[in-house]
Every structure is written in structure tokens, then in C-alpha cells.
C-alpha positions as CSV (number, residue, x, y, z in Angstrom):
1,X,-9.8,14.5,17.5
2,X,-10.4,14.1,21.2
3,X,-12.3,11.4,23.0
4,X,-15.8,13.6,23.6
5,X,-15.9,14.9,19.9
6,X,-15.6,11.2,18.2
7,X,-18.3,9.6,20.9
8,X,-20.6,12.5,19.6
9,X,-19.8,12.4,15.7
10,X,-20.1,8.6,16.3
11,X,-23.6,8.9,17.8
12,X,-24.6,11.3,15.1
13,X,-23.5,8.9,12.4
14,X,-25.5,6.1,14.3
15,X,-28.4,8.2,14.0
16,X,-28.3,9.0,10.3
17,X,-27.8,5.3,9.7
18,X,-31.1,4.7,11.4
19,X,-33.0,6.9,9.6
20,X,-32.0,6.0,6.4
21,X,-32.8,2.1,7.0
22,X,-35.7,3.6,8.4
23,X,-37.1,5.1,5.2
24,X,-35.7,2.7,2.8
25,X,-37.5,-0.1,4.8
26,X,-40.9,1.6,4.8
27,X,-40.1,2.7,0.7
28,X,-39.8,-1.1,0.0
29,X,-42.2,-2.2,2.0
30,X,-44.9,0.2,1.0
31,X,-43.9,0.8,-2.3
32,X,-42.9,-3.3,-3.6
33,X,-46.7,-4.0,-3.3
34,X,-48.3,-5.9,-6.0
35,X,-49.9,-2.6,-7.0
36,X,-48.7,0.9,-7.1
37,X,-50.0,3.5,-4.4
38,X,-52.2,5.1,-7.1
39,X,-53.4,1.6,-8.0
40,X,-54.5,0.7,-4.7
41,X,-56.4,4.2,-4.1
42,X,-58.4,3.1,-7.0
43,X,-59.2,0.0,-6.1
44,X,-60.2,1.0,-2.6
45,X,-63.3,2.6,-4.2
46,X,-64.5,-0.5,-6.7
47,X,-68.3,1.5,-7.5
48,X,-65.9,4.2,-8.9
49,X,-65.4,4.5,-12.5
50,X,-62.3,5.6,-12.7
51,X,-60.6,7.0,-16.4
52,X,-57.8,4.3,-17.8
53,X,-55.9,7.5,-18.8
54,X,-56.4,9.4,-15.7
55,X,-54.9,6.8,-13.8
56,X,-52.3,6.6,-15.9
57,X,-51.5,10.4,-16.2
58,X,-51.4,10.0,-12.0
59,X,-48.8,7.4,-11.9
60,X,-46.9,9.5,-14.3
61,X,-47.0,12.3,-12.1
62,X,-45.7,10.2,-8.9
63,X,-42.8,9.0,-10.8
64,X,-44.4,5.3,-10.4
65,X,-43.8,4.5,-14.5
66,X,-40.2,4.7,-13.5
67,X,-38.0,1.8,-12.1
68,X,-38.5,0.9,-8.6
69,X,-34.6,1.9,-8.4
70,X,-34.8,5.2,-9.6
71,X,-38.5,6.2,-7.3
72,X,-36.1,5.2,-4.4
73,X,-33.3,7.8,-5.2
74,X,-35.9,10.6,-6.4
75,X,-37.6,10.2,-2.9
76,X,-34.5,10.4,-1.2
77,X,-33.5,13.5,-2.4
78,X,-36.7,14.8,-1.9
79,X,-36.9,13.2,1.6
80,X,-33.6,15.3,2.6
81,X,-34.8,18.2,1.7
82,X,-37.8,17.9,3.4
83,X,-40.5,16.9,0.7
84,X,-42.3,13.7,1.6
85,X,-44.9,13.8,-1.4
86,X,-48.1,14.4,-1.6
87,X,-51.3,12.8,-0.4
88,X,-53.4,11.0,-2.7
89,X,-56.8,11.1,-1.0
90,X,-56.3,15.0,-0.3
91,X,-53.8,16.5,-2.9
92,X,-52.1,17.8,-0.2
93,X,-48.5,18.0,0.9
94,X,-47.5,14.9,3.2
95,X,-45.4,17.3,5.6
96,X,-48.1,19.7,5.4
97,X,-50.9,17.0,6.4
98,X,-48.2,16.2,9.1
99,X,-47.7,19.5,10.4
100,X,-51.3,20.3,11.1
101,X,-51.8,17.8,13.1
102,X,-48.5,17.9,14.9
103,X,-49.5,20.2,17.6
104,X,-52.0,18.3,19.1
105,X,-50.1,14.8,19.1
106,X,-46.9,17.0,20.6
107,X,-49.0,17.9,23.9
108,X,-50.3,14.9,24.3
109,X,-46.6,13.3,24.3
110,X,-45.0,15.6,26.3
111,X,-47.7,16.0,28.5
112,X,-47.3,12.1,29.0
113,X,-43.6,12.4,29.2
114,X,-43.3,14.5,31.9
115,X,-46.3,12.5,33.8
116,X,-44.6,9.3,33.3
117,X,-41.2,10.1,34.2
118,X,-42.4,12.0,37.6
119,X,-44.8,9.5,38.8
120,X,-42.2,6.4,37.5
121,X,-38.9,8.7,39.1
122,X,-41.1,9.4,42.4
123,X,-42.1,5.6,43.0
124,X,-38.9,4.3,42.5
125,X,-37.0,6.6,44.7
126,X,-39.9,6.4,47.4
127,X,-39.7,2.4,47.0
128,X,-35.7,2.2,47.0
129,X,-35.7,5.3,50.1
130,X,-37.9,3.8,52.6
131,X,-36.6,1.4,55.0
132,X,-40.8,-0.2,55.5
133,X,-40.1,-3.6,54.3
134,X,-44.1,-3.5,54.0
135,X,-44.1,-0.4,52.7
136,X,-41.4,-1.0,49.7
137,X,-43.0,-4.3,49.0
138,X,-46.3,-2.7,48.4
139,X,-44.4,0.4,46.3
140,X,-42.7,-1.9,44.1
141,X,-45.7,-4.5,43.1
142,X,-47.7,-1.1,41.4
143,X,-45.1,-0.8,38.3
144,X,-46.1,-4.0,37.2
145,X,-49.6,-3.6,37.3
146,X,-49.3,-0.4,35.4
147,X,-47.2,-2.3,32.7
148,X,-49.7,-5.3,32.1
149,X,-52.6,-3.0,31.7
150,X,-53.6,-2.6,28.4
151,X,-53.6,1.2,27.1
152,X,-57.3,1.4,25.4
153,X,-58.9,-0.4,28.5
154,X,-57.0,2.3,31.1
155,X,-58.3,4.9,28.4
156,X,-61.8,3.4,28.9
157,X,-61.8,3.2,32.7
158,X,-60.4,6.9,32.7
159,X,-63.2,7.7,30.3
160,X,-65.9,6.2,32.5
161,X,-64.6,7.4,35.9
162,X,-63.8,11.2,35.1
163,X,-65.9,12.2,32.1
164,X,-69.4,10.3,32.4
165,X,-69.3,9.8,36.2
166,X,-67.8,12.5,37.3
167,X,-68.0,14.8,34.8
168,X,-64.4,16.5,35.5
169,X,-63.1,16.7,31.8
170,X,-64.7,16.2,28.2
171,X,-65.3,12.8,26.7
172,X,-64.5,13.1,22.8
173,X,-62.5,15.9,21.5
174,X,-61.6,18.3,24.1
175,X,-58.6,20.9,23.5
176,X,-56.2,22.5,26.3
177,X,-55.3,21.1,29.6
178,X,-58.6,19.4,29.8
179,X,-59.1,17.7,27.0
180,X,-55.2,16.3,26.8
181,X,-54.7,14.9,30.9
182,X,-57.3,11.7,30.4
183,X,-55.2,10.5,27.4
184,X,-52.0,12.0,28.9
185,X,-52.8,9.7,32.2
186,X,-53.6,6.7,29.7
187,X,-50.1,6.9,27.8
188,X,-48.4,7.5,30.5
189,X,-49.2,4.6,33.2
190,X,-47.4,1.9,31.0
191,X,-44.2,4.5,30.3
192,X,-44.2,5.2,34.3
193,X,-44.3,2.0,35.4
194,X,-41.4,0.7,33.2
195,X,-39.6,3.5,33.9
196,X,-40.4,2.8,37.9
197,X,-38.9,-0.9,37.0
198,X,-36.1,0.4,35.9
199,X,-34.8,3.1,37.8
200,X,-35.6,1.3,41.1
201,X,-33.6,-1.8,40.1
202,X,-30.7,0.6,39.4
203,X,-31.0,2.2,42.7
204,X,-31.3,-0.8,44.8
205,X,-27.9,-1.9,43.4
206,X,-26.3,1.7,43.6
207,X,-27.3,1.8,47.3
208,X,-24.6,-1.5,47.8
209,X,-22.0,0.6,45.9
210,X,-18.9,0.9,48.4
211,X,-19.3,4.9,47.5
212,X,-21.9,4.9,49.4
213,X,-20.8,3.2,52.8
214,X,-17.9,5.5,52.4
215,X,-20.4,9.0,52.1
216,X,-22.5,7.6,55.5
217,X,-19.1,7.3,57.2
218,X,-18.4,11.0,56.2
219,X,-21.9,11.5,58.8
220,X,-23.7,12.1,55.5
221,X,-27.7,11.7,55.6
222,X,-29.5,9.0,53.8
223,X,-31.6,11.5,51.6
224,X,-28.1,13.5,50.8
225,X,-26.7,10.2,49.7
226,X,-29.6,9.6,47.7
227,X,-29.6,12.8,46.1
228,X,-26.2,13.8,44.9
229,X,-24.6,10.2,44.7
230,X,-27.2,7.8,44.5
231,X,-29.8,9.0,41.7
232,X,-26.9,10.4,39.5
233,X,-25.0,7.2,39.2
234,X,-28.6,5.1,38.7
235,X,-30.7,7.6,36.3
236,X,-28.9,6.7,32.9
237,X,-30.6,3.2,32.2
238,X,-33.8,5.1,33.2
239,X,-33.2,8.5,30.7
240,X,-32.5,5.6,27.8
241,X,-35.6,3.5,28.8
242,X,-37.9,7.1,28.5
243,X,-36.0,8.0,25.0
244,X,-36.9,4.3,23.8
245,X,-40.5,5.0,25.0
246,X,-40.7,8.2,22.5
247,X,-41.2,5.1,20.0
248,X,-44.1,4.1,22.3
249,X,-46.1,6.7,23.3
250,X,-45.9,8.2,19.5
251,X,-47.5,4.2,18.1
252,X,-49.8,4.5,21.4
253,X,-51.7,7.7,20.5
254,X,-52.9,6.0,17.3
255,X,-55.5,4.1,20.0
256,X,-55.6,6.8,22.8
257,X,-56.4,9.4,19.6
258,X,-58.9,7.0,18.7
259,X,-60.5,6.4,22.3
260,X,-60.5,9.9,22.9
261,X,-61.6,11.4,19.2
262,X,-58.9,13.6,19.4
263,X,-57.0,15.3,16.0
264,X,-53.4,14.3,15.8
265,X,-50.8,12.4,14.2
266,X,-52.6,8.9,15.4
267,X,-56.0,10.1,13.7
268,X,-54.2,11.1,10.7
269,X,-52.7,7.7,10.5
270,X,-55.6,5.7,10.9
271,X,-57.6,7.8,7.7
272,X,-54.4,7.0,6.2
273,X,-54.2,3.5,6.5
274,X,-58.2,3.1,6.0
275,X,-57.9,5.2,3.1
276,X,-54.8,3.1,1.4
277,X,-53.0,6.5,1.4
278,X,-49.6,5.4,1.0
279,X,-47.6,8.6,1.0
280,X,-48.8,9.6,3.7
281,X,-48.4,6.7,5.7
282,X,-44.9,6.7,4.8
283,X,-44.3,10.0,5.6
284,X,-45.7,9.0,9.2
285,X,-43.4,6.2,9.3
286,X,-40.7,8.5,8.6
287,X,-41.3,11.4,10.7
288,X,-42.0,8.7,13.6
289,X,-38.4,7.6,13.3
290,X,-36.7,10.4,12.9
291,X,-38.4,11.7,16.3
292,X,-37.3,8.5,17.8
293,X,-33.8,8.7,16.6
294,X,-33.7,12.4,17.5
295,X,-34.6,11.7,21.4
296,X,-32.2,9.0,21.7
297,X,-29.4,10.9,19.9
298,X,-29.9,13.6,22.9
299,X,-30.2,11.0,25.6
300,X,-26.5,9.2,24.3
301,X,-25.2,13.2,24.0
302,X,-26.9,13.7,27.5
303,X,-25.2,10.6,29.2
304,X,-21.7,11.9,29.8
305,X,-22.8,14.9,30.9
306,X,-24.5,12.8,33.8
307,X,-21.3,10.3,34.2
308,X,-18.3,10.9,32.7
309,X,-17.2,7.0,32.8
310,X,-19.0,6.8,29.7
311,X,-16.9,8.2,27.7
312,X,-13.8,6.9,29.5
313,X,-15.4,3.3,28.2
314,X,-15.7,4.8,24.6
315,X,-11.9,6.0,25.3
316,X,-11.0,2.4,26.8
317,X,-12.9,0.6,23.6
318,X,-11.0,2.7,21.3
319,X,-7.4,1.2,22.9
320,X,-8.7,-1.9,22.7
321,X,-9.9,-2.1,19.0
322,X,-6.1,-0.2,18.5
């Protein structure tokens, strides 16, 4: 088996193991309450009167009169082939609740992916490019700004500037290209500006490379330096810090969904919570991480492709360990 083919298989493995600690740790954390999910639906609604017998013919039909040992294997079998359970508030299944409001909660992160690694990727080659001391000083004090500002008081400001001052886009609710930029724009200044960090760092200290004195004595031009020798060697901290971010942005539309009364994943969450609905907030958790794991899984499988000493350094390790 050849170097490539056991840093992949590897990474795949890594993956897998991170999604199964990921749902057994939301299983027991969710599921070892004091009370059963069932349990705690009823006693969200005390003025209720709820059947004895009802109750009891519920539990049976989630499996929660078996052992705690034997709900965690039936839900992992179920859980690989796809069934999460069903809601209790709505009857409904969890990866169908899920799916519906998928779509929206999908354009709004890549919409703030892409935003955040232009604007992030633009200031830190413009800051690490120029040779304006003035000029890079100023470039380089906006990514910390952007990072300290909290995302529902950027969502705010947006919301006051463009939709009640200026009327561009909708407040509450919009759909299409309108209704996603404001809360794109507020996910995305935190994600650019780390991002911006990041990849700016990497450059400065890929520009002092002895690679590079030796392309500029070849007569080549700063911004071709940049370009094909610079960026490439410099973009791989970056790519992992915007797959690590996935996390982010997916746990950051529960507020910007909020802000901006928008459908999604983060609304369905929040009725969840509120509503003590416990399979459904455990199939969130779960489909959360397994996006997560899935983006980083194809940023590691993207790296050698980008620079090939990475696997060399798997290949090096292996010797080592040997």
C-alpha cells in the first residue's frame, strides 16, 4: 500500500472516529438525563393533563423502557442507516425536519464561505503585497477588528444601516440573494478576518523563504512570485482554518437565523431546544458534525494536492514509528 493511499484511508478512519464520539457524546449526554426525552416533553407543558398510560405506551415506542445500553446500539444502527428518530413535538422524522430546512441554512453558509474567504484571501495578500509600511499597517489592524466583533451586534448594525435606513434588502425573512447577503455579511466578517490573520502571517514568512530570493534572481516579478510560489506554499494553514470555521458559521446561524427571522437549521434548533425536543436536537448535533468532519476530511485529502511535502512527512513519520 503506497504512501498516498494510507494518508487517505488514515484520514478517512480519523473521520469516522469523530463521528462516532460525536454521537455517542450527544446520546449520553442527552439521553443520561434524570428524565427520559418523553418525560421531559411532558413536563415542559405542566397545565397539561397528560394519560399515565399514554406516556407510558410513548416511551415504549422510543425504545426508552430498554437499558440505556441497548437504546445506544439500536440508535446506532439506525443512525448508520440514516434514521435519526423522530420528533416528539411534531411526529415527524428527525432527517426529514432536518432536510426541510437544510436549503436555506446551506445558502446562507456557502454564501458566507465564499464572502469570507475572498475578502479574508484579498486582505491578506493586499497587506503581505504592498511595500506602504502605512498602508500594510492599516490593512493588517482590520482582521482584528472584524474578529472581536460580536456576530448578533454586526447583524444588528447591518440590519439598521441597509434595511431600515436604506432600505436596500428586507429586514425579517427575505429569500434569494436578498434576503441571504445581510446575514451572509454578518457570518462572514469574524470567518474573514481569522482567515486574513492567518493567511497573512503565512505569507509574511513565505516571502523570507530562500525560494523566493532565488525566483527574483531568475528577474521574476513580485506579483509572479506571489502567485505561483508564494500563496501556494502559504494557503494550507488558511484552507484548514476555513474547514474548522464550517463548525462556526453552522453554531453562528443559530443567532444570525434568529436576528434575521430566517427558516433554517438554527431556527429549527432553537424550537428544538425551547421545545425540549430531544431527538431532534440530537439529530442537529449529529448532522452538525458530520458536516464538520466531512469539510475537514476534504481539506486533509486537498492538502497534498496543494504541497506534496505533506505526504512526504506522513512517509518520513511512518520510517520513524518503523
Amino acid at each position: 500500500m503506497t504512501a498516498p493511499v494510507r494518508y487517505v484511508l488514515l484520514r478517512v478512519l480519523q473521520a469516522a472516529g469523530v463521528l462516532w464520539a460525536a454521537f455517542t457524546l450527544s446520546f449520553a449526554v442527552l439521553y443520561l438525563l434524570p428524565a427520559d426525552p418523553v418525560q421531559l416533553a411532558v413536563d415542559a407543558n405542566p397545565g397539561t393533563p397528560v394519560d399515565a398510560a399514554a406516556v407510558a405506551e410513548l416511551q415504549a415506542r422510543y425504545g426508552l423502557d430498554k437499558p440505556v445500553w441497548e437504546q445506544y446500539g439500536t440508535a446506532v444502527i439506525h443512525a448508520v442507516r440514516g434514521d435519526l428518530g423522530h420528533s416528539l413535538s411534531t411526529g415527524q422524522t428527525v432527517a426529514a425536519a432536518i432536510g426541510e430546512a437544510l436549503p436555506s441554512t446551506l445558502a446562507l453558509a456557502a454564501t458566507t464561505l465564499v464572502l469570507a474567504v475572498v475578502f479574508g484571501a484579498a486582505l491578506a495578500l493586499a497587506a503581505s503585497y504592498t511595500e506602504s509600511d502605512r498602508l500594510r499597517g492599516l490593512l493588517t489592524a482590520l482582521p482584528p477588528v472584524g474578529a472581536a466583533m460580536p456576530t448578533f451586534w454586526v447583524g444588528l448594525i447591518l440590519l439598521h444601516l441597509f434595511s431600515f435606513q436604506l432600505r436596500l434588502v428586507p429586514a425579517f425573512g427575505g429569500t434569494g440573494f436578498s434576503g441571504t447577503i445581510l446575514p451572509a455579511v454578518t457570518l462572514a466578517v469574524p470567518v474573514g478576518a481569522v482567515i486574513a490573520q492567518v493567511l497573512y502571517s503565512n505569507l509574511i514568512t513565505t516571502w523570507h523563504q530562500p525560494f523566493v530570493a532565488v525566483a527574483f534572481a531568475k528577474g521574476a516579478s513580485r506579483a509572479w512570485v506571489q502567485r505561483r510560489h508564494v500563496l501556494r506554499a502559504a494557503i494550507g494553514p488558511a484552507l484548514t482554518i476555513a474547514g474548522v470555521w464550517v463548525g462556526t458559521v453552522l453554531a453562528g446561524s443559530v443567532i444570525v437565523e434568529t436576528v434575521f427571522a430566517r427558516a433554517g437549521v438554527g431556527r429549527l434548533t432553537q424550537t428544538a431546544v425551547l421545545n425540549q425536543d430531544i431527538p431532534v436536537v440530537q439529530g442537529i448535533v449529529v448532522f452538525s458534525a458530520a458536516v464538520y468532519v466531512l469539510v475537514n476530511l476534504l481539506v486533509d485529502l486537498a492538502y497534498p494536492l496543494l504541497d506534496a511535502r505533506v505526504v512526504d512527512g506522513f512517509r518520513g513519520k511512518e520510517k520513524a514509528l518503523a
